[in-house]
C-alpha positions in Angstrom: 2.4 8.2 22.0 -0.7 9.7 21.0 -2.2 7.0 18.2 -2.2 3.8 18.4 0.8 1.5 17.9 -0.6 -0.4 15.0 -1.2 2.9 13.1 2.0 4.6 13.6 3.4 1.8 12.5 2.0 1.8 8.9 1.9 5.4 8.7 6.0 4.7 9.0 5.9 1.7 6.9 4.5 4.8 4.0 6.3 7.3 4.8 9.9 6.4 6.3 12.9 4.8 4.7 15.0 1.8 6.3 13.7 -0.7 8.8 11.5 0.3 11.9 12.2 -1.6 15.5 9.7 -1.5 17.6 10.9 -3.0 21.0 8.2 -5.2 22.6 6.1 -7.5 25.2 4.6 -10.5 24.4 1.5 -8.7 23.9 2.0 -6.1 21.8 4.4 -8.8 19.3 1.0 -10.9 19.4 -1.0 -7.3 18.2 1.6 -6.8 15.4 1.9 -10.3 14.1 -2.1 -10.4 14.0 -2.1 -7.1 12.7 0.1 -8.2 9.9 2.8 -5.4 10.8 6.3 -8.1 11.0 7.9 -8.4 7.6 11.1 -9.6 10.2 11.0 -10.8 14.3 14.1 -11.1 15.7 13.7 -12.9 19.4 15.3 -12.4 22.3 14.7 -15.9 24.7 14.8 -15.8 28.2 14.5 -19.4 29.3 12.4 -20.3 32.7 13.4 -22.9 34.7 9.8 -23.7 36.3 6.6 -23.7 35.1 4.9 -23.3 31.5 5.0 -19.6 30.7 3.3 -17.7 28.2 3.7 -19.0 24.3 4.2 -16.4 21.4 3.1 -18.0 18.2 0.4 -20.9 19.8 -2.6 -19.6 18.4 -1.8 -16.8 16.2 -4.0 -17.0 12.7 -1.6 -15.5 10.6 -0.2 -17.3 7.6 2.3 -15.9 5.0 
């Protein structure tokens, strides 16, 4: 992809019609949740059976 996630996302939130998916790691859900690109996040939970892992929405500083 030759721009950035974040701004081919909006440029398709302007310009397309019907829902965009955007399959994704942890990370880049963090970038688009901080970013303010989820209207709707659909999860897909892979439990662990040891340790902590990594958290999704712990410190994110969005609010809707």
């Amino acid at each position: 992809m030759a721009e950035p996630l974040a701004s081919t996302v909006e440029r398709l939130r302007h310009t397309s019609v019907g829902d965009i998916g955007v399959h994704a790691s942890l990370t880049v859900a963090r970038q688009r949740l901080e970013s303010s690109l989820v209207d709707e996040l659909h999860l897909v939970v892979a439990p662990r059976t040891l340790g902590s892992g990594r958290r999704l929405l712990n410190s994110l500083s969005v609010t809707r």
